[in-house]
N, C-alpha and C positions, 0 to 999 in steps of 0.2 A: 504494500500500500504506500502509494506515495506520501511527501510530507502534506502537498496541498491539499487532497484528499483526508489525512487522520484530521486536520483541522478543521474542514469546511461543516465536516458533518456537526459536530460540537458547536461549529458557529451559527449555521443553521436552525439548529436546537436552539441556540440563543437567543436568537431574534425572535423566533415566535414565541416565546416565555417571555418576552419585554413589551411583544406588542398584543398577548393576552390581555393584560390589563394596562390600557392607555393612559388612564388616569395615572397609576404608580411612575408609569415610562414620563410622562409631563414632569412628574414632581422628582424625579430622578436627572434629569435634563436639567432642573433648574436649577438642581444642586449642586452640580457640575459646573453650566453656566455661571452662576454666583461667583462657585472659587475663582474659575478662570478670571470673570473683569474683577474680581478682587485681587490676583495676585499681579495682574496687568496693571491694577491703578499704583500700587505700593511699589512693584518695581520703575514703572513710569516714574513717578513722583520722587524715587529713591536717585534715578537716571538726573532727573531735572535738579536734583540739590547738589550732585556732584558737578554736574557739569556748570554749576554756576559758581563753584567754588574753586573751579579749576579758569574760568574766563581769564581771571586777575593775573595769576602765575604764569599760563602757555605763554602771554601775551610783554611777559618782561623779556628785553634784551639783553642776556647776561649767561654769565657760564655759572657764576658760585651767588648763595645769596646770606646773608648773614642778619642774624636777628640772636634776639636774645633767648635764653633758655628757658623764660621762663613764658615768652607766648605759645600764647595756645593757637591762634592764625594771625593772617592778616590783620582782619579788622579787630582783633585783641591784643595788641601788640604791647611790648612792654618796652619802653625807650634803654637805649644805650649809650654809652659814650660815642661819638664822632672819631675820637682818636683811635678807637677801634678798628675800626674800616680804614683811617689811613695806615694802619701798621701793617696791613695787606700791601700797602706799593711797595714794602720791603722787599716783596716775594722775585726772582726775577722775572715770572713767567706772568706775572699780573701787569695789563697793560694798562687799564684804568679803574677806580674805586669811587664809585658817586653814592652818597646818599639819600634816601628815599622818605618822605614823609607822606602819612597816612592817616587819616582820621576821620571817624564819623560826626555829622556835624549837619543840624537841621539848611534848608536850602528851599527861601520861599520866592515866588514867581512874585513878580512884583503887578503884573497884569491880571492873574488870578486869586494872589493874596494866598494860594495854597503853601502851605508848608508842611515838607515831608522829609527824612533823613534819608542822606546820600552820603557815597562814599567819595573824600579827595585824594588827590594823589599828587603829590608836590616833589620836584625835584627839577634839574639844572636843564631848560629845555634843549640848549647844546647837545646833552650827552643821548638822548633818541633812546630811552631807558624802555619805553614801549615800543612795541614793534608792531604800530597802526600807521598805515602808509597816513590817512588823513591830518594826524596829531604833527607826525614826522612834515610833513609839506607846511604845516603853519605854525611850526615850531617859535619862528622869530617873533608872532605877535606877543606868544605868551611871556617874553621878556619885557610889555609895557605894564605898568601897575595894575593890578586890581584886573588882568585878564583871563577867563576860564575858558576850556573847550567842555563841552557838555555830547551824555551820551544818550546819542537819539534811539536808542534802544529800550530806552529805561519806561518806566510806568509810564499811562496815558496819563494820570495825575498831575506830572510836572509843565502840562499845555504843552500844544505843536511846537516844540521849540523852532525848528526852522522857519515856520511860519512867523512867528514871533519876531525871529531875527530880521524877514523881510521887510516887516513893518515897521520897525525901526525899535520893536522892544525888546533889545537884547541885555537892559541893566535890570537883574538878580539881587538878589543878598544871600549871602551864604553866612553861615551863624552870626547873622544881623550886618555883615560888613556887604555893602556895595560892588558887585563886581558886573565886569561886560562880559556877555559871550561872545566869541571872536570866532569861534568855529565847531562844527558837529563831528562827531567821530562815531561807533560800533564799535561796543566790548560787550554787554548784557547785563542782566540785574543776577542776584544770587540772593540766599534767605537772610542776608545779611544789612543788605541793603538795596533801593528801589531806584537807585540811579547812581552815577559813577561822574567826578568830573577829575580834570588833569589839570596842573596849572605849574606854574614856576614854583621854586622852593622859596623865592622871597615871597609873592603871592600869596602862598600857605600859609609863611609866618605873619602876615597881614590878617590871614581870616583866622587863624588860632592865635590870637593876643594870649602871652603869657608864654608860647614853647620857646624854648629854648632852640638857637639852630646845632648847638655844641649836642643837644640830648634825638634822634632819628630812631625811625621805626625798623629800617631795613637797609643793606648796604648793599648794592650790586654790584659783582667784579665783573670783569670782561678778563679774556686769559691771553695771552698767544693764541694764533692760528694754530692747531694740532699739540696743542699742550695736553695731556692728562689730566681730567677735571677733577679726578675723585686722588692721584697722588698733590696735588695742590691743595685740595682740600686738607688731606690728613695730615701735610704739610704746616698748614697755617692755621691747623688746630692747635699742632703743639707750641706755636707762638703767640697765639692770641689768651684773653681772659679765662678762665676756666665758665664762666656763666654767657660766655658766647655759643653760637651752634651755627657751621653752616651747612648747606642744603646743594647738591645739584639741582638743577632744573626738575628732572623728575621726580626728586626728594622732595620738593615745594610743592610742586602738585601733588604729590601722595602724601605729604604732609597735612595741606589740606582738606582733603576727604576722608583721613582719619579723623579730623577734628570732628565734622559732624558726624561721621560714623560712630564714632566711641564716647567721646568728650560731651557728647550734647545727646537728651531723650529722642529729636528727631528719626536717627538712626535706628534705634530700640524702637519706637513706634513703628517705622517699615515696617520693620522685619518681622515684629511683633504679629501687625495688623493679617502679613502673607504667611504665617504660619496657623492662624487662627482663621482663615479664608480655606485654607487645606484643610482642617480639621472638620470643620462645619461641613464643608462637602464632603469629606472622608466618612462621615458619620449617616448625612442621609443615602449617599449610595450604600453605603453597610446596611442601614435598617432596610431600602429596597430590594436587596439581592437577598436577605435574610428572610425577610418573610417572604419573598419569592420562592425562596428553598422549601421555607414552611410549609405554603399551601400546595408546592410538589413534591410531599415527601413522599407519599404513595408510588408517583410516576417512577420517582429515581428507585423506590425500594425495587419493584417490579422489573426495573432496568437491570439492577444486579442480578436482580434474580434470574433474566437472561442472558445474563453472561457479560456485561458490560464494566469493567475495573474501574477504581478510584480515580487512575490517571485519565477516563475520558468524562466523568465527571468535575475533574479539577479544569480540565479543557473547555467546559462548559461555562463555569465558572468568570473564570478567567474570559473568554470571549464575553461574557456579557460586560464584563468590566470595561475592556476594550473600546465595545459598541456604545456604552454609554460616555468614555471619554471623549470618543471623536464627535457623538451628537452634542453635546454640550460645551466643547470644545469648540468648534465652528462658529456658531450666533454668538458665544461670550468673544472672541476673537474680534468678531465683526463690530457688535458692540464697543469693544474695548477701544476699536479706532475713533471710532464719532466721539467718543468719553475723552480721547488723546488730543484729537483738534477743540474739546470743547474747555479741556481745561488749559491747553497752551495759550486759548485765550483768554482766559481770565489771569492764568499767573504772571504771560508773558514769559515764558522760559521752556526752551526745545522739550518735549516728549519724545524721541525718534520712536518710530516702530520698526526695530533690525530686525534681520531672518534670524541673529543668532538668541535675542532675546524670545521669537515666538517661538522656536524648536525646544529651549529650556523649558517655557513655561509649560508647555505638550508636555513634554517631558515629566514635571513636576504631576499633572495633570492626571496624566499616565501611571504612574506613581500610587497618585493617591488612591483611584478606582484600584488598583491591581490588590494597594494593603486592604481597602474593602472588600475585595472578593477572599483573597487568601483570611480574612477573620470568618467572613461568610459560610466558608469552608466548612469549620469546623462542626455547622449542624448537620453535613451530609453523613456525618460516620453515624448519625440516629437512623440513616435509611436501610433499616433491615429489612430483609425479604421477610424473614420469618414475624414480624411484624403483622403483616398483612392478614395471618390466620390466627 
């Protein structure tokens, strides 16, 4: 007997035991469905906090980056000395060291009177510390006082900026101080903050009355062309403070995404939410295939009693699990798209839908129905023949 054939027969059997009773098959579908756009909305949402925590990092020009030990990210940064970061041009393969300032800080439209917190980012517009062709091309304005680039990605709430700028209202306050927009850029919002602007390091110390420029959030080195990042690095660990830390490029971005992954309930909420989405569907598929079995215990008893082994029972089993993964499976899928466009627009922050995320979720899916089937199982050893008399 072939492989396709020992299956089809079991699976066969399957299907008309699910579509016996349509009603149970509905509620079996929906349970399935449910997990699916619930482990699609958690991992979506899981996808959109990282990737907006990563915007800031991909997008700095630098090979090493240096912060203090004791931040936890970006926008928690804990200041350091300045002298810091120049004890890096000691190094001989370090070709430049600028310092970066950062800080959240309310930012009200002066047309709309809205006020909402955004992230700044301050540093030497010479050094092209971001790597956004727009910023880089109008770098020179932001060396005149009190000038900002703003990021036209950011919340509807901040008003059409470029509109804005057309009509001549491009003067802002950013934590109460007066500044001009001089140009638009594209970087994205993250859970941290709902818009982003860039400006000169004098600038910044203009709208943070009170920092210090000797005390900076972050220090960017640039290396030699074909230097070793990570021997530089461990290099200028053992010269620098012990309460320093620096980072490669991919260290900053997985840096990160640990933070809200670990550091913050966000993370725990995910994962949380998609392990109790599995459960919940794990449970009504179990109570469907189980009292499925119930009300054929006779059939299967009878079945043995023909000749029929455990293994083409567990086959049976098993295929129903199957058939209800891929039905439920499907619509929660299709669902799950319209639910991905409908919350990218309200949060404003990419949802992608990958092939490699819908195959895991199957997967997961797949998963779940199979541990229902295999606990389902276990009422078939009550199918005795000898029962039956």
């Amino acid at each position: 007997m072939s492989l396709i054939t020992a299956f089809s027969f079991p699976a066969r059997l399957a299907w008309r035991q699910l579509l016996h009773d349509r009603t149970k098959l509905i509620a079996a579908i929906c349970g399935v469905l449910f997990a699916t756009v619930l482990v699609f909305m958690q991992l979506g949402f899981k996808d959109a906090l990282y990737a907006g925590a990563s915007y800031a990092p991909m997008k700095l020009d630098g090979d090493l980056f240096i912060m203090h030990k004791q931040t936890e990210a970006m926008w928690r940064s804990v200041l350091f000395d300045r002298s810091e970061l120049m004890r890096a041009l000691g190094h001989p393969e370090v070709v430049s060291a600028y310092p970066m300032y950062i800080g959240l800080t309310p930012f009200k439209v002066t047309d709309t009177r809205i006020k909402r917190t955004l992230m700044v980012y301050g540093y030497d517009p010479d050094a092209n510390l971001m790597d956004i062709k727009e910023i880089q091309a109008k770098h020179e304005l932001l060396r005149q006082q009190d000038t900002i680039m703003f990021d036209e990605s950011s919340r509807p709430e901040f008003g059409p900026m470029r509109q804005l700028m057309s009509e001549g209202k491009d003067l802002n306050e950013i934590n109460d101080h007066k500044v001009k927009t001089v140009g638009l850029f594209r970087l994205g919002i993250s859970f941290s903050a709902d818009a982003n602007v860039v400006t000169s390091d004098l600038n910044f110390l203009r709208i943070f009355r009170g920092r210090s420029p000797d005390q900076i959030d972050m220090g960017i080195i640039k290396l030699l062309p074909g230097a070793n990042a990570e021997k530089v690095k461990a290099e200028l660990i053992a010269k620098l403070n012990e309460n320093i830390v620096l980072f490669t490029a991919d260290q900053l971005i997985e840096f990160e995404k640990v933070y809200w992954q670990i550091k913050t309930p966000i993370g725990f909420v995910f994962g949380f939410g998609m392990i109790m989405g599995l459960i919940v569907g794990m449970v009504i598929v179990y109570q469907i295939l189980f009292t499925d079995i119930t009300n054929h215990l006779n059939e299967f008893a009878t079945l043995k009693a023909m000749g029929y082994k455990n293994s083409y029972f567990v086959k049976v089993v098993f295929a129903s699990a199957f058939l209800l993964a891929i039905l439920g499976f499907i619509p929660g899928f299709i669902l799950s798209l319209g639910l991905y466009r409908l919350a990218e627009g309200q949060i404003f922050m990419p949802m992608p839908m990958t092939l490699n995320k819908i195959i895991t979720i199957f997967l997961f899916i797949l998963t779940m129905c199979a541990t229902a089937g295999l606990l389902a199982m276990r009422k078939l050893k009550a199918a005795n023949p000898a029962d039956m008399f």
